[in-house]
C-alpha positions in Angstrom: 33.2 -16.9 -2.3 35.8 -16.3 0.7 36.4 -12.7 -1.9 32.9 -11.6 -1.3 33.2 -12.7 2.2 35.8 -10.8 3.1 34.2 -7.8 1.0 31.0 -7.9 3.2 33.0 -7.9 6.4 35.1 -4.3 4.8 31.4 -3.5 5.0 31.5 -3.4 8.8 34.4 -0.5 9.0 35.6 -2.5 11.9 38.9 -0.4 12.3 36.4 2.6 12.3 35.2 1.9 15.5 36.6 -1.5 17.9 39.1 0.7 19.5 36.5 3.5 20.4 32.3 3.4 20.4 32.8 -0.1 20.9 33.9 0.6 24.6 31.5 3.1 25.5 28.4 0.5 25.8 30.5 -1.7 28.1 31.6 0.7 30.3 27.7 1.7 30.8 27.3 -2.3 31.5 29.7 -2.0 34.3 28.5 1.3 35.9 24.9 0.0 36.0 25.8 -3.8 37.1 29.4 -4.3 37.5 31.3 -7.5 35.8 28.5 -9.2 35.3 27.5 -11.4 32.6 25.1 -9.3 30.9 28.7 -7.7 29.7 28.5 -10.5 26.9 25.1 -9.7 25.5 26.0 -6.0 25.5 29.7 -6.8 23.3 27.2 -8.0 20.9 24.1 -5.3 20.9 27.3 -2.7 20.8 29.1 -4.4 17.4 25.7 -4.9 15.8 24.9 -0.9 16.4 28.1 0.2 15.5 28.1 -2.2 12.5 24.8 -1.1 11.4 25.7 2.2 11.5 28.5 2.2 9.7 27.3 0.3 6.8 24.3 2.4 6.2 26.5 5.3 5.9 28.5 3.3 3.3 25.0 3.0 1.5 23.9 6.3 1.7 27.6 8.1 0.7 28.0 5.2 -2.3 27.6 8.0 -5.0 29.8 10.6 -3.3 32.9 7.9 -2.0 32.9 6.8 -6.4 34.1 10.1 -6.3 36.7 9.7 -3.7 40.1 8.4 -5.3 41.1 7.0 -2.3 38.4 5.4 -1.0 38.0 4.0 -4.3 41.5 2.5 -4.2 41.2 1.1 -1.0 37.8 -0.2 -1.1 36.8 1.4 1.9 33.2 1.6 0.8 33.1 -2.1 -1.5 29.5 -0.9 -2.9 31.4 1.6 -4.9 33.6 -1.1 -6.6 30.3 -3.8 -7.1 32.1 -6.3 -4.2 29.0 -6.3 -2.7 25.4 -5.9 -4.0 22.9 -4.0 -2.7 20.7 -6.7 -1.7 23.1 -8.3 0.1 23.7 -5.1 2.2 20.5 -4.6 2.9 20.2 -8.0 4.4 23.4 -7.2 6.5 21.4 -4.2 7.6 18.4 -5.9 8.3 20.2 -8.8 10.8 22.4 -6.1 12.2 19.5 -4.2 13.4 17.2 -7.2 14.1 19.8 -9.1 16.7 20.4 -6.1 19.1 16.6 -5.0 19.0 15.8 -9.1 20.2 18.6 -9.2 22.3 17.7 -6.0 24.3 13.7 -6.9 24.2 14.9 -9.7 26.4 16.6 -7.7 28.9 14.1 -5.3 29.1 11.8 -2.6 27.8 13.8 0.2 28.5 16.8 -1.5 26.7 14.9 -2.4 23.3 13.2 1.5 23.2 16.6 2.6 24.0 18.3 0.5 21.0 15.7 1.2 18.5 16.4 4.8 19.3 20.1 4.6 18.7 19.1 2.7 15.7 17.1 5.2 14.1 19.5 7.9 15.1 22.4 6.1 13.1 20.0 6.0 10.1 18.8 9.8 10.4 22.1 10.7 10.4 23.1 9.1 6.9 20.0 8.8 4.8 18.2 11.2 2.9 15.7 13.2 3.8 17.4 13.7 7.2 21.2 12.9 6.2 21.5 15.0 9.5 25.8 14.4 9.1 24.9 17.3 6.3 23.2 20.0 8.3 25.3 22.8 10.5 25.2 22.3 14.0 23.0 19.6 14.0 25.8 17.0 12.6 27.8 17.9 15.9 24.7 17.4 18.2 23.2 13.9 16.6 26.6 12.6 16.7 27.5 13.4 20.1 24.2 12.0 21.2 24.7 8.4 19.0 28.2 8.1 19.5 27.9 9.1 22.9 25.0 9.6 24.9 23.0 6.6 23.7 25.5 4.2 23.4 26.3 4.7 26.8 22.4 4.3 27.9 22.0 1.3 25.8 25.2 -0.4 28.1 23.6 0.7 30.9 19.9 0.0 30.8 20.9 -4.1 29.6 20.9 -5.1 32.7 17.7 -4.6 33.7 15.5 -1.9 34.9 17.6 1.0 35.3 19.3 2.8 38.4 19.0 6.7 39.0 19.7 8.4 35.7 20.1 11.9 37.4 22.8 10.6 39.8 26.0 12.6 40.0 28.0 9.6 38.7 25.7 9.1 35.8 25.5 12.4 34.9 28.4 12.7 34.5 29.6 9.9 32.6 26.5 10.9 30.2 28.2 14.4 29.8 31.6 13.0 29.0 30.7 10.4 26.3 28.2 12.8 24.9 31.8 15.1 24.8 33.4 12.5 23.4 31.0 11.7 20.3 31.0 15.3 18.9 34.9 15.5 19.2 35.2 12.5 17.4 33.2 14.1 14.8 34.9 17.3 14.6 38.6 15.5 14.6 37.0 13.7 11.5 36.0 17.4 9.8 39.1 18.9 10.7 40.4 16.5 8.9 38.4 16.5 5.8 38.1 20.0 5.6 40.3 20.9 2.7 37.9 18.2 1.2 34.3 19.3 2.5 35.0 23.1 2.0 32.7 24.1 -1.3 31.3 20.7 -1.2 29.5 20.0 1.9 27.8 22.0 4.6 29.1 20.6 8.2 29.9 22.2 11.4 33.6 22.8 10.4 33.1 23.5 7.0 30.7 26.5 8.2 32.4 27.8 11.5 36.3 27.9 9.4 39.1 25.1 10.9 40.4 27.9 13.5 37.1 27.9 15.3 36.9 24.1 14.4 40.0 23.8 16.4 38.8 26.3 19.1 35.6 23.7 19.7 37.5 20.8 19.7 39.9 22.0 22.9 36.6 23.4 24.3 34.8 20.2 24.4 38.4 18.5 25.7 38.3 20.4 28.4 34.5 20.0 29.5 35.4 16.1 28.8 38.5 16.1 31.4 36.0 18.1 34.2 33.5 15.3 33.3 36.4 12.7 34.0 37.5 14.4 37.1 34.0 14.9 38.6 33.2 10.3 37.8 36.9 9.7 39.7 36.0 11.8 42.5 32.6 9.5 43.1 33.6 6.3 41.4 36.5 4.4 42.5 37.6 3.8 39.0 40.4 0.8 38.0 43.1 1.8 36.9 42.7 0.5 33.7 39.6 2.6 33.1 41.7 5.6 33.8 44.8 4.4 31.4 41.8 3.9 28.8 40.7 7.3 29.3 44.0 8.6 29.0 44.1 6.7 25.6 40.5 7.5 24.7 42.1 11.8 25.1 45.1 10.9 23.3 43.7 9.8 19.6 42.6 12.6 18.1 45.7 14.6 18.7 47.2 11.3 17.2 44.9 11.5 14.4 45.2 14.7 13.8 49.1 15.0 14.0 49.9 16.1 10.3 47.3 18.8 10.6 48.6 20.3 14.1 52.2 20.1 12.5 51.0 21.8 9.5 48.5 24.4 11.2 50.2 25.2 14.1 54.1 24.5 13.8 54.7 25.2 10.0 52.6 28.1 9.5 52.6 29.8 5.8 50.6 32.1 4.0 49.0 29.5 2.2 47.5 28.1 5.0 45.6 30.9 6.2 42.1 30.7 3.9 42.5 27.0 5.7 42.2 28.2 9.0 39.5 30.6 8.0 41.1 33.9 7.7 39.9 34.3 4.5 
């Protein structure tokens, strides 16, 4: 029993996301109401999103991570392995999506059409027909708009009705998350591209990795502009600027074997990688 437990909680991909997306919700919480304690109902509706999404993506990639040795070996995905059944998933995706939908209902309108939006996108992006995380371009926008944009507006609209979307501060808080969602997407294809290339059809695999790379300092440059323009209105703690600083830092972390190997032990062979081919 405490085995299959522990097997549906693998489900959540906690580590996937608590030190990240979690965050962004919150921090729309605060610039809408401040420390109040609405905080504690959005630390829920933000795990339950995240949570949903990232078991429904286990469910839709359950045929393609059997294929994955790694993932396989670790149980990343536990549906590959029988852990878990499907029914039982299902009912995980059912409560996860049910709580955050009641939750924000109570709040307010705006919340719960917000949520069910953020909801849906998280589905689009995984399941077939849309499995939008498949299509060029469009991977790179849908993430950066449910990793960023919405998560950010769901945060923000739980407090009740909600204050002056088109304000400078808003704005630009709704540019820099929005930033922040599609380069955590493109720090996960870099990443995977010696995987994806010949197999799958994303943004990286289509553009090469040099302009994958060329993107990704792009949109970290439009992201520290965004972060500039919210200190210069918002009299930010300095723990929110620490956290930013953090939030810049991981995927050059993450990505630290492929910058050694790409851009400080260059080879021939690594040329086709960075699409001179």
């Amino acid at each position: 029993m405490v085995r299959v437990a522990a097997s549906y909680f693998r489900m959540l991909r906690i580590e996937d996301w608590i030190f990240g997306y979690f965050f962004i919700p919150l921090i729309g919480t605060i610039a809408a109401a401040g420390y109040s304690p609405v905080l504690w109902v959005t630390v829920i509706v933000s795990a339950c999103i995240l949570a949903f999404g990232f078991v429904i993506n286990n469910v839709a990639d359950v045929e393609i991570d059997r294929l994955h040795t790694t993932k396989c070996e670790t149980c990343k995905n536990p549906l590959t392995t029988q852990a878990v059944t499907t029914r039982g998933t299902w009912i995980l995706l059912v409560l996860f999506a049910l709580v955050p939908l009641f939750l924000s209902l109570l709040c307010s309108v705006t919340a719960f059409l917000i949520v069910a939006a953020t909801l849906a996108l998280w589905a689009a992006y995984s399941i077939r027909p849309f499995r939008l995380k498949e299509r060029y371009l469009l991977d790179l926008v849908t993430h950066g708009i449910m990793a960023g944009l919405m998560l950010f507006l769901v945060g923000y609209t739980l407090p009740g009705p909600a204050g002056y979307l088109l304000s400078a501060k808003v704005v630009s808080l709704i540019v820099l998350f929005t930033c922040v969602g599609c380069m955590a997407l493109l720090v996960h294809q870099i990443g995977d591209y010696n995987q994806d290339r010949g197999h799958s059809t994303t943004t990286v695999v289509q553009i090469g990795k040099k302009k994958g790379w060329v993107l990704l300092a792009a949109l970290f440059g439009v992201s520290l502009v965004c972060l500039a323009a919210v200190r210069t209105i918002v009299n930010l703690e300095s723990w929110v600027l620490w956290g930013a600083i953090t939030l810049f830092a991981i995927p050059v972390f993450q990505l630290r074997n492929e910058i050694r190997r790409d851009f400080f032990l260059p080879s021939p062979d690594h040329s086709e990688d960075l699409g001179f081919e």
